[in-house]
Structure formats: C-alpha cells, structure tokens
mmCIF file of the N, C-alpha and C atoms, coordinates in Angstrom:
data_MODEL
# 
_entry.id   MODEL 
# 
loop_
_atom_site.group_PDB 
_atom_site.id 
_atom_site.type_symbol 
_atom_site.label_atom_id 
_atom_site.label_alt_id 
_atom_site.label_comp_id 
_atom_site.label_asym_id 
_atom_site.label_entity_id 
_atom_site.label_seq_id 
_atom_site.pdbx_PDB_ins_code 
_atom_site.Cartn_x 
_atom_site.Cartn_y 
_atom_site.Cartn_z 
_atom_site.occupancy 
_atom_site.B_iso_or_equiv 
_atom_site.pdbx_formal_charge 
_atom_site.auth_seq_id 
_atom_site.auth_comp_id 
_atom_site.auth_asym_id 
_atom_site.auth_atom_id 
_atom_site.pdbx_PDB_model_num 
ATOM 1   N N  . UNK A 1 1  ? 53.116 131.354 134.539 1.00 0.00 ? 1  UNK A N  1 
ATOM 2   C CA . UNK A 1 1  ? 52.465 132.634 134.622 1.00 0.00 ? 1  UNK A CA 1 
ATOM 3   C C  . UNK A 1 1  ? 52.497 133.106 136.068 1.00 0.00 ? 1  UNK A C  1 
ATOM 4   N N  . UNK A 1 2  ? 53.137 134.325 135.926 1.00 0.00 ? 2  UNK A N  1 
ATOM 5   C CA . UNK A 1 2  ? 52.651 135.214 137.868 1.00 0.00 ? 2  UNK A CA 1 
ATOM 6   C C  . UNK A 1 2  ? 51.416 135.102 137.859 1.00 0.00 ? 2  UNK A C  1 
ATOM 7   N N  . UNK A 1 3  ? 51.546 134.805 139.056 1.00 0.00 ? 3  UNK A N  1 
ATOM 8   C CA . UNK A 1 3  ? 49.751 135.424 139.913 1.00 0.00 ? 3  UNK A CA 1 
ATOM 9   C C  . UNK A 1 3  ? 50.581 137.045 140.739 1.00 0.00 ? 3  UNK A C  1 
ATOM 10  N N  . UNK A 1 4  ? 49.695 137.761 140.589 1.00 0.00 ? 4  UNK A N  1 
ATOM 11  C CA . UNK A 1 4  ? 49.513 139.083 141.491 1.00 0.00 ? 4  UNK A CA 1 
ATOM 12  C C  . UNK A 1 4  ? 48.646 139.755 141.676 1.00 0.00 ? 4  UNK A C  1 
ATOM 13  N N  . UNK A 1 5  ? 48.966 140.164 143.199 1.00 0.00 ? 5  UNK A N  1 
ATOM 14  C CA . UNK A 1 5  ? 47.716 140.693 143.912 1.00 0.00 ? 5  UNK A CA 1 
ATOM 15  C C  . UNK A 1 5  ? 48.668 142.204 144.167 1.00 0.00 ? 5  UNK A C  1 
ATOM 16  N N  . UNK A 1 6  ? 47.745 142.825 144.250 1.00 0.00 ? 6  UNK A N  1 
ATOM 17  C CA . UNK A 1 6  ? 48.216 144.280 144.511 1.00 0.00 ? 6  UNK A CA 1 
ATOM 18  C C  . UNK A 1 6  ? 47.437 144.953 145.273 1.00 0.00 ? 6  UNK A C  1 
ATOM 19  N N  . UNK A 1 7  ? 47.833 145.913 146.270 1.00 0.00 ? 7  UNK A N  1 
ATOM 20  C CA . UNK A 1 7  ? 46.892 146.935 147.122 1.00 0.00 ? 7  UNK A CA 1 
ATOM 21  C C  . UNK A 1 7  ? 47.170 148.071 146.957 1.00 0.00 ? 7  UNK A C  1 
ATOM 22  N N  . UNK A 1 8  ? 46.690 149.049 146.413 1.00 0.00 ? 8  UNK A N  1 
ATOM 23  C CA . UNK A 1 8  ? 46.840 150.203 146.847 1.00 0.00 ? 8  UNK A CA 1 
ATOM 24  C C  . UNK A 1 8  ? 46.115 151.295 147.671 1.00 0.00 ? 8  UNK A C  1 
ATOM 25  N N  . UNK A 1 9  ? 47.009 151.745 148.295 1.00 0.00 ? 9  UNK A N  1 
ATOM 26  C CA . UNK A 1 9  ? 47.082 152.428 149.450 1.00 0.00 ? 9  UNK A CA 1 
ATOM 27  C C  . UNK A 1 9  ? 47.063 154.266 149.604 1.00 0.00 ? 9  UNK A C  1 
ATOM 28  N N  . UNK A 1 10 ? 45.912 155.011 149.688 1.00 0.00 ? 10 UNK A N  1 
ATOM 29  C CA . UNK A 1 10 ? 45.562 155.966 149.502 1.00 0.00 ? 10 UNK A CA 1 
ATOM 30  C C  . UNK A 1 10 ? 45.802 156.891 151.199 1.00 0.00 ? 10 UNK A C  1 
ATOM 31  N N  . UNK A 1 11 ? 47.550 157.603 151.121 1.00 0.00 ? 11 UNK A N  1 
ATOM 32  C CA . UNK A 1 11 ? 47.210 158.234 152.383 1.00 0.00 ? 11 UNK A CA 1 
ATOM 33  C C  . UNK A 1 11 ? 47.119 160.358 152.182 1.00 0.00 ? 11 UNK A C  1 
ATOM 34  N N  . UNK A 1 12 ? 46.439 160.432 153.313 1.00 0.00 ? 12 UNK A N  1 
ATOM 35  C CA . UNK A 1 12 ? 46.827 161.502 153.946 1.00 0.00 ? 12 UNK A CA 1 
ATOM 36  C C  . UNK A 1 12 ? 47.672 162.003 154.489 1.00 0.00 ? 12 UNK A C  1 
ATOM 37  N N  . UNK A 1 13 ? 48.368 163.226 154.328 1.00 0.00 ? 13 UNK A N  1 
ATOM 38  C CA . UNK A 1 13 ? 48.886 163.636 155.389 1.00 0.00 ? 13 UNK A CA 1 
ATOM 39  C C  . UNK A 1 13 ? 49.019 164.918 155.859 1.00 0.00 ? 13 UNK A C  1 
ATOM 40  N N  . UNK A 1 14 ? 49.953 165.918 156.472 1.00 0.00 ? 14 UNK A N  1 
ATOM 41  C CA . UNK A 1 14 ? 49.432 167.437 156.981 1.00 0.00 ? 14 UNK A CA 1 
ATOM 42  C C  . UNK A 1 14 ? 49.250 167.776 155.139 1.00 0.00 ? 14 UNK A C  1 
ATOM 43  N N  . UNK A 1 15 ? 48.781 169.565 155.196 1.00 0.00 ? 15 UNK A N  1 
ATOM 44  C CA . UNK A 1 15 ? 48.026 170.508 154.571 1.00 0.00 ? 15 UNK A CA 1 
ATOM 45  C C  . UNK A 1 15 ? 47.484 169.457 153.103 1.00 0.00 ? 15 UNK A C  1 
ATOM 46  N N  . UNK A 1 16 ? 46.796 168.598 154.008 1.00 0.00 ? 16 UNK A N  1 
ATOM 47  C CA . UNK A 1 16 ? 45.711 167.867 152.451 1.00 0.00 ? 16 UNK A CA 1 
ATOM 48  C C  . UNK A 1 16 ? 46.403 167.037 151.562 1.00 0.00 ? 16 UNK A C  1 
ATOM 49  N N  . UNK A 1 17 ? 48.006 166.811 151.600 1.00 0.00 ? 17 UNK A N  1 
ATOM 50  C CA . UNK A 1 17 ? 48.719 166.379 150.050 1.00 0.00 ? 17 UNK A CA 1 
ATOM 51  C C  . UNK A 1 17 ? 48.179 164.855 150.543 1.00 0.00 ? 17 UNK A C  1 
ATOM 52  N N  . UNK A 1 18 ? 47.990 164.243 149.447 1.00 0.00 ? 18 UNK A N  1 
ATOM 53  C CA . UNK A 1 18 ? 47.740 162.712 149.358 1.00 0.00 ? 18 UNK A CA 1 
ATOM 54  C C  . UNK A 1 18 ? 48.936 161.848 148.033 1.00 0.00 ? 18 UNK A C  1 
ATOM 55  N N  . UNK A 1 19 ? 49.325 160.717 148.840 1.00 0.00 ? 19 UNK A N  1 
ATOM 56  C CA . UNK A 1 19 ? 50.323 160.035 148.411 1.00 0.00 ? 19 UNK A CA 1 
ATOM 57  C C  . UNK A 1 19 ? 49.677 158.737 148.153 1.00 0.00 ? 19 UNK A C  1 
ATOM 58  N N  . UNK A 1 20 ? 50.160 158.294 147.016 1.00 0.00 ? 20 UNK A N  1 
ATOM 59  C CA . UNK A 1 20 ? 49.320 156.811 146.675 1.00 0.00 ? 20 UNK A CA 1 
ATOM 60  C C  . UNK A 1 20 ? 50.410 156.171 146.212 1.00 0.00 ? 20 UNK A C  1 
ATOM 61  N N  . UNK A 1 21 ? 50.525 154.745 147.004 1.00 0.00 ? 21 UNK A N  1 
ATOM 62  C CA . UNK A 1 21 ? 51.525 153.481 146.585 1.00 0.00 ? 21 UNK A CA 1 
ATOM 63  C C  . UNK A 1 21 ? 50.575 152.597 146.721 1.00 0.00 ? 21 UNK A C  1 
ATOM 64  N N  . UNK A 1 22 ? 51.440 151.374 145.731 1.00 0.00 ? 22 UNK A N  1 
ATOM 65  C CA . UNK A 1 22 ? 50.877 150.263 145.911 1.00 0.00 ? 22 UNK A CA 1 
ATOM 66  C C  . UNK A 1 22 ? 51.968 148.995 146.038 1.00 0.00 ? 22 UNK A C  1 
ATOM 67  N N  . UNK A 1 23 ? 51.171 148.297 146.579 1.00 0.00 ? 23 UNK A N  1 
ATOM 68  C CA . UNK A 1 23 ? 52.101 147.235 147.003 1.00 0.00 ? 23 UNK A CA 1 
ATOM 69  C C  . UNK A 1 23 ? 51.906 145.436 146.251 1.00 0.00 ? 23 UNK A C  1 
ATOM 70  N N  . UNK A 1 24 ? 52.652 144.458 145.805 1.00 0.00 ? 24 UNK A N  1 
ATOM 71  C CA . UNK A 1 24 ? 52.461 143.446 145.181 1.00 0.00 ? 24 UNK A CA 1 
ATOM 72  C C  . UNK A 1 24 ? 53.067 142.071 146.030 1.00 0.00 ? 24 UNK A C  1 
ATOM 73  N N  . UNK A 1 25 ? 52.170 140.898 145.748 1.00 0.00 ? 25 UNK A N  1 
ATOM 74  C CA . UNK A 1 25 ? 53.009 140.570 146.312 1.00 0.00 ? 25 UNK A CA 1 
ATOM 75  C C  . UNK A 1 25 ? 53.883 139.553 145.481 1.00 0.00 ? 25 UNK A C  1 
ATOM 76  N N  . UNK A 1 26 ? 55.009 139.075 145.915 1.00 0.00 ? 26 UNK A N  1 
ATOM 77  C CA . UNK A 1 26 ? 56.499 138.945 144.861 1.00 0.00 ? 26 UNK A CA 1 
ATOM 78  C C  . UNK A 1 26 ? 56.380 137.410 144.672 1.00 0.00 ? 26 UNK A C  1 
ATOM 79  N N  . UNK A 1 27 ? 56.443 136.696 143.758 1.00 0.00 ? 27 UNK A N  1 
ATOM 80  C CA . UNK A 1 27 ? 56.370 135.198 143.368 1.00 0.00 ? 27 UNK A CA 1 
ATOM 81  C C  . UNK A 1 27 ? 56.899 134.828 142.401 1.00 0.00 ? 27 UNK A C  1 
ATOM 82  N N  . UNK A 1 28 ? 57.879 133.767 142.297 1.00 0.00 ? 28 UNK A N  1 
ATOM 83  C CA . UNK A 1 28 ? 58.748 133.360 141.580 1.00 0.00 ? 28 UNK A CA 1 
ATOM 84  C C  . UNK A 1 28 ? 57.721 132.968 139.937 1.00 0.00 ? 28 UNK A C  1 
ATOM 85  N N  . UNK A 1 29 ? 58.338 133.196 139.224 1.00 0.00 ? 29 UNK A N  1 
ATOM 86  C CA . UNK A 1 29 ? 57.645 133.314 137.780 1.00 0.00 ? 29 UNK A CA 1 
ATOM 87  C C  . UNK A 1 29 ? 57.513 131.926 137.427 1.00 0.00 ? 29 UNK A C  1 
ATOM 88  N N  . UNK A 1 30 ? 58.548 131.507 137.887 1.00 0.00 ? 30 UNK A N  1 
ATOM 89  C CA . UNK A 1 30 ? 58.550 129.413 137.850 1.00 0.00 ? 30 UNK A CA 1 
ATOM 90  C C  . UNK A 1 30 ? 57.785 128.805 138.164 1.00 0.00 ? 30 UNK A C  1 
ATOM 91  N N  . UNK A 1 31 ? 57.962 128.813 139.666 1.00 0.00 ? 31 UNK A N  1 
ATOM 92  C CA . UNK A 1 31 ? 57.090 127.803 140.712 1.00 0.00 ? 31 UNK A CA 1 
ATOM 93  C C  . UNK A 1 31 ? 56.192 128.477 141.786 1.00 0.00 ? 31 UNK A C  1 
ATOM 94  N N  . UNK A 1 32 ? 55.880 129.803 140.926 1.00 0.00 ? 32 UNK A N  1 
ATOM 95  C CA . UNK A 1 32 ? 54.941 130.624 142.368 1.00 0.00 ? 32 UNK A CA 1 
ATOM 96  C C  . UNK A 1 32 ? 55.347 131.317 143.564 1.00 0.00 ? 32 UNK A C  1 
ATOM 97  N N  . UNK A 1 33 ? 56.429 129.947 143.772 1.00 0.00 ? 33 UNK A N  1 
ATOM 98  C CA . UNK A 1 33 ? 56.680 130.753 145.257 1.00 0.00 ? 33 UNK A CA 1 
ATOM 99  C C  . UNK A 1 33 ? 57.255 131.787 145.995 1.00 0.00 ? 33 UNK A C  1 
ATOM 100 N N  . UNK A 1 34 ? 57.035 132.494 147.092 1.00 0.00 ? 34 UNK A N  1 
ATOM 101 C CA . UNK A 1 34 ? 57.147 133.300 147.509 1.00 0.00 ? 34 UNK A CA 1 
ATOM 102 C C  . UNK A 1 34 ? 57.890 133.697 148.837 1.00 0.00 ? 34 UNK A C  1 
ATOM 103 N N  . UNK A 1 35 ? 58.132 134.985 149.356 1.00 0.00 ? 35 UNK A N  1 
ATOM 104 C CA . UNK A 1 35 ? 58.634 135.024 150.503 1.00 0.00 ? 35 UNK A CA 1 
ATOM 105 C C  . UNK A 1 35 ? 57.699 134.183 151.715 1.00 0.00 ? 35 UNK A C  1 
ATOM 106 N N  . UNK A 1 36 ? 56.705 133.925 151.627 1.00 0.00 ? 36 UNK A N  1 
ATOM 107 C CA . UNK A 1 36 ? 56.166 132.904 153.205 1.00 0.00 ? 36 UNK A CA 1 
ATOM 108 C C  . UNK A 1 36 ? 56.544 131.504 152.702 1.00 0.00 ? 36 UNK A C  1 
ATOM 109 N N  . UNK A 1 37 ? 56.914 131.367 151.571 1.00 0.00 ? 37 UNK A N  1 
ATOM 110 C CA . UNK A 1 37 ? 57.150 130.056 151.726 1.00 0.00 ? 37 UNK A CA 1 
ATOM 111 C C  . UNK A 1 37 ? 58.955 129.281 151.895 1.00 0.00 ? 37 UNK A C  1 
ATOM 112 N N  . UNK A 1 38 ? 59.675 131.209 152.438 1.00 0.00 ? 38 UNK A N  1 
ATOM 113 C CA . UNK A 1 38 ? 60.857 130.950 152.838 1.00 0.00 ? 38 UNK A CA 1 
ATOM 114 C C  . UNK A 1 38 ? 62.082 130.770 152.015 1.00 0.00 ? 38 UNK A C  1 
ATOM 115 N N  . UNK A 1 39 ? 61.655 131.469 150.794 1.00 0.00 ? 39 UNK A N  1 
ATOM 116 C CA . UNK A 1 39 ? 62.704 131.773 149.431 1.00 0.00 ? 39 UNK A CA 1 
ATOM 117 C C  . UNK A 1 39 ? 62.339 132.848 149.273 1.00 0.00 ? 39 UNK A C  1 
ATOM 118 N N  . UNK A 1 40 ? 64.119 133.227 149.133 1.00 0.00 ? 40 UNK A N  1 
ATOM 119 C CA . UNK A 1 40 ? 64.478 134.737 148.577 1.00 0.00 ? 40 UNK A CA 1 
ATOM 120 C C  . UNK A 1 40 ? 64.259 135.129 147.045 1.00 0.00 ? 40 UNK A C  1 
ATOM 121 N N  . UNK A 1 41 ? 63.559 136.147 147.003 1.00 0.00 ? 41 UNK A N  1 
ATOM 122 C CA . UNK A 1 41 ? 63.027 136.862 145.689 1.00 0.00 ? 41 UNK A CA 1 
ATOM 123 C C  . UNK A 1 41 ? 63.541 137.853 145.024 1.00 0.00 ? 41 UNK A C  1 
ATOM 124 N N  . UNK A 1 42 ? 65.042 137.761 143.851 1.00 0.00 ? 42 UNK A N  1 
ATOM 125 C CA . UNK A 1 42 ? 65.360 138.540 143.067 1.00 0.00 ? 42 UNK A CA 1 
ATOM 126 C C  . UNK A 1 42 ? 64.549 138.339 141.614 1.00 0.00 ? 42 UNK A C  1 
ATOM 127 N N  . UNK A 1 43 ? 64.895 140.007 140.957 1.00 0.00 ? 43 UNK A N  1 
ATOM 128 C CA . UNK A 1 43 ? 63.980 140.439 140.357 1.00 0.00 ? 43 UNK A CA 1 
ATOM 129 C C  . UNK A 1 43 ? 65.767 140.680 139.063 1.00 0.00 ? 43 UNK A C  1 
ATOM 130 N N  . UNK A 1 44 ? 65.383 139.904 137.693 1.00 0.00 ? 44 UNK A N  1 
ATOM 131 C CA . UNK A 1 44 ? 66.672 140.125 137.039 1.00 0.00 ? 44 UNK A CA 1 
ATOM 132 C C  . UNK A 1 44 ? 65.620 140.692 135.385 1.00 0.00 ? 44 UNK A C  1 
ATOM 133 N N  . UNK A 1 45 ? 66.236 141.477 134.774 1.00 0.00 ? 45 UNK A N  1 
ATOM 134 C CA . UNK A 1 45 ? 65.270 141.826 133.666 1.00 0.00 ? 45 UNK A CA 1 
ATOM 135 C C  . UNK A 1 45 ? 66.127 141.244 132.624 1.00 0.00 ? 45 UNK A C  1 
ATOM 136 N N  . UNK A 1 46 ? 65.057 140.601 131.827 1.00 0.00 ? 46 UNK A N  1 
ATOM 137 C CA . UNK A 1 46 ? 64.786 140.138 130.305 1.00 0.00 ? 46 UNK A CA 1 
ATOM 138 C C  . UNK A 1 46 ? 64.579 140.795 129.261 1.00 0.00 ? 46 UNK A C  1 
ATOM 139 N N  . UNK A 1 47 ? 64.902 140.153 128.122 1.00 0.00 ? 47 UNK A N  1 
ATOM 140 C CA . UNK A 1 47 ? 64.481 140.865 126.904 1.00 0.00 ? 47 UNK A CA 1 
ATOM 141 C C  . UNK A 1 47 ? 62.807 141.278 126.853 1.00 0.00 ? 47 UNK A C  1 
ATOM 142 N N  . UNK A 1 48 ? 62.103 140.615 127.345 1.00 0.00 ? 48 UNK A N  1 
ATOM 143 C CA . UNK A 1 48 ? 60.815 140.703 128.190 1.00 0.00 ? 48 UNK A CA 1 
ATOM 144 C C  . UNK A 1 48 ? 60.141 141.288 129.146 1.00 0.00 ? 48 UNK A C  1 
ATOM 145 N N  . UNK A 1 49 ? 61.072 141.997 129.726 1.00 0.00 ? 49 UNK A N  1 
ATOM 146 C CA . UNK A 1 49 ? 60.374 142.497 130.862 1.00 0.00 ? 49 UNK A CA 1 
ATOM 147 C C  . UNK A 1 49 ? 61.394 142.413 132.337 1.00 0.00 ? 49 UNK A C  1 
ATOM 148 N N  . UNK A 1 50 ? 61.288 142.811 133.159 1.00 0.00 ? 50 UNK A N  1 
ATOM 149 C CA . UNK A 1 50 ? 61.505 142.370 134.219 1.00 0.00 ? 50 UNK A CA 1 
ATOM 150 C C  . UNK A 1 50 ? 60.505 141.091 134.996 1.00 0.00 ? 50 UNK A C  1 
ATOM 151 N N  . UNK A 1 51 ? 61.921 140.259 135.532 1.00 0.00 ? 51 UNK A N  1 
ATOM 152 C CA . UNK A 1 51 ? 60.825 139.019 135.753 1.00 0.00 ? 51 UNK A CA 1 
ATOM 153 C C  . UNK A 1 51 ? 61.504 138.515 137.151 1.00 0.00 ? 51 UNK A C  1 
ATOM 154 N N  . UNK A 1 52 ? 60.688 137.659 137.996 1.00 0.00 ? 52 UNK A N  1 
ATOM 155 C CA . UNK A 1 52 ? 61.166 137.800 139.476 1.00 0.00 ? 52 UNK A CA 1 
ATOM 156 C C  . UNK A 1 52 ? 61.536 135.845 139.735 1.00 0.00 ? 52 UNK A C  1 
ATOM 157 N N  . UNK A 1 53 ? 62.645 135.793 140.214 1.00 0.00 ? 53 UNK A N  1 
ATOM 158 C CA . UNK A 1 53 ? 63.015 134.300 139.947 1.00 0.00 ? 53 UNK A CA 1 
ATOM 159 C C  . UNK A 1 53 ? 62.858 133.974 142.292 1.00 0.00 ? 53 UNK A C  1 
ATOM 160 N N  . UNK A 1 54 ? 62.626 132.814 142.163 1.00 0.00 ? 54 UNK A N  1 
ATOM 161 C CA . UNK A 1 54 ? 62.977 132.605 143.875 1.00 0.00 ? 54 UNK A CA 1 
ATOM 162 C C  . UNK A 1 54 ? 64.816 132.141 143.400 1.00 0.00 ? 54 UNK A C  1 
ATOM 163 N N  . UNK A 1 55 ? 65.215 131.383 144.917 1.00 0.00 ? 55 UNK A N  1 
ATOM 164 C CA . UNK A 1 55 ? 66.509 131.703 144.952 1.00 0.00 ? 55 UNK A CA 1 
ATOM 165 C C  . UNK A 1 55 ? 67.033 130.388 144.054 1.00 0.00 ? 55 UNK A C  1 
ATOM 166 N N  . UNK A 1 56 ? 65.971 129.286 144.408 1.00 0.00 ? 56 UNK A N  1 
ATOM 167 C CA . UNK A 1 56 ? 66.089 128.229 143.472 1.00 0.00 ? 56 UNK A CA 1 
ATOM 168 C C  . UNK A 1 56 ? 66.389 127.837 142.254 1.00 0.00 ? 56 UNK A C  1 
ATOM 169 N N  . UNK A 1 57 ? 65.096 129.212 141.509 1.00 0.00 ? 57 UNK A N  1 
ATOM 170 C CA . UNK A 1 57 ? 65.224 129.165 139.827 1.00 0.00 ? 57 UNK A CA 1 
ATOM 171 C C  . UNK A 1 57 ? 66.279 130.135 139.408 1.00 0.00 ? 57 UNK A C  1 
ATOM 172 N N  . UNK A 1 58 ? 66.232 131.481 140.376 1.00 0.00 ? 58 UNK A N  1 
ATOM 173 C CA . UNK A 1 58 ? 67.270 132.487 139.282 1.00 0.00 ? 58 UNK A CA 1 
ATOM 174 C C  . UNK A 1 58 ? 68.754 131.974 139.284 1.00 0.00 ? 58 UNK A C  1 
ATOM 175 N N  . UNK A 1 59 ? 69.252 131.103 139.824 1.00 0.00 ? 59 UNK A N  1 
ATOM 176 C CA . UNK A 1 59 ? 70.621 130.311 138.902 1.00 0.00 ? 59 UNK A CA 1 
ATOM 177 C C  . UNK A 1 59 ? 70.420 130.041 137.674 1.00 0.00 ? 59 UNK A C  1 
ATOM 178 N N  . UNK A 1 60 ? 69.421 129.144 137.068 1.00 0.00 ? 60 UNK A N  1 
ATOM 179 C CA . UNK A 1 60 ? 69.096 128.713 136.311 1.00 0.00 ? 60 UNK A CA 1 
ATOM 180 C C  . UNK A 1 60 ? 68.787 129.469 134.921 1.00 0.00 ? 60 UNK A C  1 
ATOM 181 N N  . UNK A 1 61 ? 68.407 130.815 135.413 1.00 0.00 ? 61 UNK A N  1 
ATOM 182 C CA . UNK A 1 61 ? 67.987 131.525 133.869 1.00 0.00 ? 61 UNK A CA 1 
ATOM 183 C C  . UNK A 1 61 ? 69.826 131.960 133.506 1.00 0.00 ? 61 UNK A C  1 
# 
C-alpha cells in the first residue's frame, strides 16, 4: 500500500487570480521508497490505475 502525504498550496498573484496546486510525495508502491532514499521514481499505468515503481521494482512489473 502507498503512503501519501500531500500539500496544497493556495497562491496569490497580481489583479486577485488565485492558483491552487498540490504537491505529493512519490514512493515506490513496493517497498515505500522514495526519492531521499536515492531511487529514481517512474510512474507506469495499470489496468488499475497509475502506479509509481522505484528503479529497483519497475523492471520487475
């Protein structure tokens, strides 16, 4: 199972318009891990969904 955390981010800018993103952060669907722990994070879609492998597991699917 992912864990995710998400922020979103509420800006301003000139004549009043406001723009809202949010941001996640990316973890291998396998083993959790993530970009600080120094594996690259592609994202390949499934009959399921889109799902995010580190560099380790997405050979494997």
């Amino acid at each position: 199972m992912m864990k995710m955390q998400s922020r979103t981010i509420l800006e301003k800018i000139n004549n009043n318009h406001e723009i809202q993103s949010s941001v996640t952060i990316v973890e291998c669907y396998v083993c959790g891990k993530g970009l600080a722990d120094g594996h690259s994070i592609s994202a390949k879609t499934l009959s399921n969904g889109i799902v995010l492998f580190c560099d380790v597991h997405y050979s494997m699917q």
